[in-house]
N, C-alpha and C positions, 0 to 999 in steps of 0.2 A: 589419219595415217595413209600415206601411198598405197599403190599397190604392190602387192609383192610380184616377185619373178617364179617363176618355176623352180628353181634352183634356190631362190632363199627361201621360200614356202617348202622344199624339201628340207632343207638343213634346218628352220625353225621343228618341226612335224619327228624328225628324228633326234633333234634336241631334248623334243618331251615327251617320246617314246623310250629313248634311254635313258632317261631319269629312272623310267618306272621298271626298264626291263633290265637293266644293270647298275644298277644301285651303286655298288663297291666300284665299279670305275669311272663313277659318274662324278664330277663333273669330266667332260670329254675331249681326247685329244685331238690337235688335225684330223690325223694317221685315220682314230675310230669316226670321226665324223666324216670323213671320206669313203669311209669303207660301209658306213648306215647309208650313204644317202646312194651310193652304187648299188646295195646288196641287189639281188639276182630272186631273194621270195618276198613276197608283205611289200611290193613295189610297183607303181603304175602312173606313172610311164618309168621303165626299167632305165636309170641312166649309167652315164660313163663320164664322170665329172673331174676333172684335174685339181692337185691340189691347190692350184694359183685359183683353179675359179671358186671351191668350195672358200677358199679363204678371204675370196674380196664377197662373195656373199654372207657370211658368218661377219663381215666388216661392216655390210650394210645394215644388217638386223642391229647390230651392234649401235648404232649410230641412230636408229629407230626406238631404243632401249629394251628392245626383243629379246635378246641375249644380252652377255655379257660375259668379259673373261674374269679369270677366279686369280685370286695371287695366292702366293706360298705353292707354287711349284716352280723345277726349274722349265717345265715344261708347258707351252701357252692349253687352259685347259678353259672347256667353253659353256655356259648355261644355258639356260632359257629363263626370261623372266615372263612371259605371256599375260598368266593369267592378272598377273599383278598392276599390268602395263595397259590392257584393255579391260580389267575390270571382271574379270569371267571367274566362273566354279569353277575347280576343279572337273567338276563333269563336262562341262564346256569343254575345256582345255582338251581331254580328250578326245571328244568328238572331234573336235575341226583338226586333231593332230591326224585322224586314221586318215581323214578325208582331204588331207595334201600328201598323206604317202600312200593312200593306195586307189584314188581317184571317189567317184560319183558310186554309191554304195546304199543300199535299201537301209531302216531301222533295225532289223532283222539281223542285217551283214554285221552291221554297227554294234549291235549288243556284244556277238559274237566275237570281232576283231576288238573289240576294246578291253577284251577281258583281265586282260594284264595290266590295263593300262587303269580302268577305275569298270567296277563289276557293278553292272545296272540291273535291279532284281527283273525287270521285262520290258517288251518292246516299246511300253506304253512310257515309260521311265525315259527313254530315247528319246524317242518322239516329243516328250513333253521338252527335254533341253533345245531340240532342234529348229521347236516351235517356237520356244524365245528365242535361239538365233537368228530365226527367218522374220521374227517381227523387232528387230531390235531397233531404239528409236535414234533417229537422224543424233539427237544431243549426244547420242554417247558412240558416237559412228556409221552408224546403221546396220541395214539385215549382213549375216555374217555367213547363212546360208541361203540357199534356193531350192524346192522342189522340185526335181523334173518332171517332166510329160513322161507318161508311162511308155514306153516303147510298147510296139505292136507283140503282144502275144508274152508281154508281161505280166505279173502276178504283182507286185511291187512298183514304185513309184521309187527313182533313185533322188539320194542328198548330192550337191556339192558346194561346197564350199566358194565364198566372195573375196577372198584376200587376196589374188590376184585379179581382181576387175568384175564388174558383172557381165552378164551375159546374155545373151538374147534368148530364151527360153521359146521362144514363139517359133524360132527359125529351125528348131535343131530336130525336128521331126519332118520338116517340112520334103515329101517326096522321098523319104525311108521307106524299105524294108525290113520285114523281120530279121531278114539274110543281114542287111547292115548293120544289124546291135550285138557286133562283135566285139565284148568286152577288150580293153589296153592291155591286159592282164594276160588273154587269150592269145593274143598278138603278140606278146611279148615270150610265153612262150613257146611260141612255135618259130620265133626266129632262133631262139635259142635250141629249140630242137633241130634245126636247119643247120647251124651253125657247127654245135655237135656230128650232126652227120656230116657233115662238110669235112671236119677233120679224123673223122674216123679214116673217111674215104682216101684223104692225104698219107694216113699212116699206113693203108693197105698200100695204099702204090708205094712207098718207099719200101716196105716189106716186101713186095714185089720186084722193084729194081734192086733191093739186096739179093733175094734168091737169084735172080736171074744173072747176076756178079757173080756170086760164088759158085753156080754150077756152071758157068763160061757160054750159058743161053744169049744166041744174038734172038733179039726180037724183030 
């Protein structure tokens, strides 16, 4: 199988996160697969995706046999076929879904975020799926995860996921600081917090230029 994109590795990942976490509307429409793969929390890197692009990605997987569209609606509605396609548990399926929507993630994180998705009695349960996917053999595609190097002043060793290309592990510590292992997540909310205050500030000044209208204040 190719690699995936950013954007169809999200749209696959919240394909088979709403299976699990909305059942009754699942299978999913544009509209809701548009709106999973922008959402604002359980997101990293936080996107902003058009429906033209979610659509020709959802086309692609499609055509990979990842997904697929449902019939008996009048409305186009969308699956995932994953586990079926590559072979995987259920448990699997899970793991690699948390770790294309919410990035590179401890065992720990994973137990935790997956809970909705399939309940692992403990970390050691993680670990053991993760460890078949980082050893999985060339005949049936290969490793499907990667270990990272522990960043400096870590407690944990992060996962990430192979389905958009592998990666050079060796490079990505290379002349870091502890100050640089600022989580996507982190960054993501603090533009959003930036953002907010950004338009707070716009609403005081028009508040502002209205007072200053109505009591006939030149500035």
């Amino acid at each position: 199988m190719r690699e995936l994109s950013l954007l169809e590795a999200r749209v696959l990942g919240v394909l088979i996160e709403k299976a699990h976490t909305v059942p009754d509307s699942y299978p999913l429409s544009l509209n809701s697969l548009v709106a999973g793969c922008n959402q604002k929390t359980a997101r990293d890197p936080v996107l902003n995706a058009t429906d033209a692009e979610v659509q020709v990605a959802v086309d692609a997987l499609k055509g990979l046999n990842l997904a697929f569209e449902s019939s008996g609606s009048r409305v186009s509605r969308y699956e995932h076929n994953m586990g079926r396609v590559m072979g995987l548990p259920s448990q699997s399926v899970a793991v690699l879904a948390l770790l294309m929507l919410r990035g590179p993630q401890t065992s720990a994180e994973l137990r935790a975020n997956t809970e909705r998705l399939h309940r692992f009695a403990d970390v050691s349960s993680v670990e053991g799926f993760l460890d078949e996917l980082a050893e999985r053999s060339a005949e049936k595609g290969g490793a499907l995860v990667v270990k990272l190097p522990r960043a400096p002043g870590a407690r944990e060793s992060r996962w990430m996921h192979l389905l958009s290309g592998a990666i050079d592990v060796s490079q990505m510590l290379t002349g870091a600081t502890p100050e640089d292992f600022v989580a996507a997540s982190e960054l993501a909310a603090l533009k959003a917090n930036q953002d907010r205050l950004t338009r707070e500030v716009e609403e005081l000044r028009g508040l502002v230029e209205r007072l200053y209208t109505e009591l006939g204040v030149s500035r």
